[in-house]
VEXDREN-2710 file (C-alpha; in Angstrom, 1 decimal):
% VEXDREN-2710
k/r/px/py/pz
1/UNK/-22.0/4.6/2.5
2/UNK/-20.4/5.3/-0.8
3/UNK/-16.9/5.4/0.8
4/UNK/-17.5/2.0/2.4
5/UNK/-18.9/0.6/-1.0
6/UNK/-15.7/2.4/-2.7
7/UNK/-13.4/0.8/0.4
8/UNK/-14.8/-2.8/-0.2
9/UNK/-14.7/-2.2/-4.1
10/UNK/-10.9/-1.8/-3.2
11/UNK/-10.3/-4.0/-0.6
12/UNK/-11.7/-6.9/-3.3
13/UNK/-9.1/-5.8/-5.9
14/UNK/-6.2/-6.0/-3.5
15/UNK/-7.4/-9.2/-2.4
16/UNK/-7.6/-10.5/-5.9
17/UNK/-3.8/-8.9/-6.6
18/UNK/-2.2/-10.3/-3.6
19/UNK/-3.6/-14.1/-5.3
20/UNK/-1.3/-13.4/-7.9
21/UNK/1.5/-13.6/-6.3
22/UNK/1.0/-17.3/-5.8
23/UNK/0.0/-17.5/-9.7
24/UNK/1.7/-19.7/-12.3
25/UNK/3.9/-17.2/-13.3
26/UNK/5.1/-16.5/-10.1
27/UNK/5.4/-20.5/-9.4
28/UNK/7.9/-20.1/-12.6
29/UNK/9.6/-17.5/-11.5
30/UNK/10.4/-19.5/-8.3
31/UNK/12.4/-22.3/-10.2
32/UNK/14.4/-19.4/-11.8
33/UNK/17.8/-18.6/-11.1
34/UNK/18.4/-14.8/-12.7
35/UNK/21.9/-16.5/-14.2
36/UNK/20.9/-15.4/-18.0
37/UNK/19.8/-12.3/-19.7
38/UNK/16.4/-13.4/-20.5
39/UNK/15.6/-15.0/-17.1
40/UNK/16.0/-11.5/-15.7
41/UNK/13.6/-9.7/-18.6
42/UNK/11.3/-12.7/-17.4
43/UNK/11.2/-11.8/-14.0
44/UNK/11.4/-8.1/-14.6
45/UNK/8.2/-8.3/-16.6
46/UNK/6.2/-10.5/-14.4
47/UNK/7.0/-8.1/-11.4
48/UNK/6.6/-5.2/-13.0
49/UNK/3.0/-6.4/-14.2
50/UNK/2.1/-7.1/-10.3
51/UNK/4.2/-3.5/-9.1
52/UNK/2.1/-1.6/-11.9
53/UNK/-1.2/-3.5/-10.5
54/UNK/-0.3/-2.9/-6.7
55/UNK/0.8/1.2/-7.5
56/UNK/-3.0/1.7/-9.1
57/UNK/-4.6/0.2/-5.8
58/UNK/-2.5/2.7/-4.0
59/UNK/-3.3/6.0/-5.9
60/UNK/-7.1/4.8/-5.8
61/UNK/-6.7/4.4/-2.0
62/UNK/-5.4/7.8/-1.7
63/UNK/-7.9/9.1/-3.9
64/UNK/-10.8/7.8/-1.6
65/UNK/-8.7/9.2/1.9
66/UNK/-8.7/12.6/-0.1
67/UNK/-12.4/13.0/-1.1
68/UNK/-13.5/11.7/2.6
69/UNK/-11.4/14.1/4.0
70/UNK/-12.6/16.7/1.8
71/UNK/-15.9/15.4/2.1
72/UNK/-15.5/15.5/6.2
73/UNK/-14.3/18.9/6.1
74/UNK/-16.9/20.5/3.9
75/UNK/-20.0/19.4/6.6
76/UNK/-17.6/21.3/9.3
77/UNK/-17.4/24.8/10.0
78/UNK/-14.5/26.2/9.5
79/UNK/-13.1/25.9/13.4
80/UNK/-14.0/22.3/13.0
81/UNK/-12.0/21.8/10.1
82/UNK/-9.0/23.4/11.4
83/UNK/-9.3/20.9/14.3
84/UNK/-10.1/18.0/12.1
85/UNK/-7.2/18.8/10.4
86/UNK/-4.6/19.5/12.5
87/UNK/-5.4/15.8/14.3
88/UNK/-5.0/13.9/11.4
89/UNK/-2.2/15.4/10.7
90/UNK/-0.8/14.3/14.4
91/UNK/-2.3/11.3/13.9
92/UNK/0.0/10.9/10.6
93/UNK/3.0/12.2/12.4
94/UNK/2.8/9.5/15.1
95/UNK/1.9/6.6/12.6
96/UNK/4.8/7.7/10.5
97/UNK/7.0/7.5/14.0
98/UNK/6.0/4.4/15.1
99/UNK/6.9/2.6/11.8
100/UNK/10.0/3.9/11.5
101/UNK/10.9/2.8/15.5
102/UNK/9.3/-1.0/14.1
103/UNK/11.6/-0.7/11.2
104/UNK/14.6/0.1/13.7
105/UNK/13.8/-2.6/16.0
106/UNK/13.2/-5.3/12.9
107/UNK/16.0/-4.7/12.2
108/UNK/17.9/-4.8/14.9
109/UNK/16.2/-8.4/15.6
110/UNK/17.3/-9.4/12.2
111/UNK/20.8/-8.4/12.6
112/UNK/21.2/-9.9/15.8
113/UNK/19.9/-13.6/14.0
114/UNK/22.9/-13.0/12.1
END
């Protein structure tokens, strides 16, 4: 229960985040060209604000994956755990495979628009 609370807790930050992209400062952003010096420090901090926001969610996220796996594998015995393990690290590997052949094939679909 505490990992779902935690989950949600997250999921309602990111939610909140991903609004601001559609924020006034981002509506100002939109009418800006980058041609001057200080247009480019304007965008730089606005997105940097939102990237330092969005990289915090991230390492929470990862924080919560690492205590329920640890979590998981201290109710296992130690057989179990090897087990547990070793699929999740499959289950990583073939994730990690089938976004890189999406990437490929977006891009191929992209390039062939072109």
């Amino acid at each position: 229960m505490k990992t779902v609370k935690k989950e949600r807790e997250l999921t309602e930050v990111m939610a909140a985040v991903q609004e601001t992209v559609a924020d006034t400062s981002m509506v100002r952003l939109s009418g800006v060209v980058g041609s001057s010096e200080s247009d480019d420090e304007c965008i730089e901090s606005t997105l940097v604000t939102k990237e330092d926001k969005l990289k915090e969610i991230f390492e929470k996220a990862d924080d919560l994956r690492m205590k329920t796996i640890s979590n998981v594998v201290g109710i296992l015995n130690p057989i179990q755990a090897v087990h547990f393990l070793i699929a999740a690290a499959g289950l990583q590997l073939r994730l990690h495979e089938w976004g890189n052949k999406k990437d490929k094939t977006g891009a191929m679909v992209i390039s062939m628009k072109n």
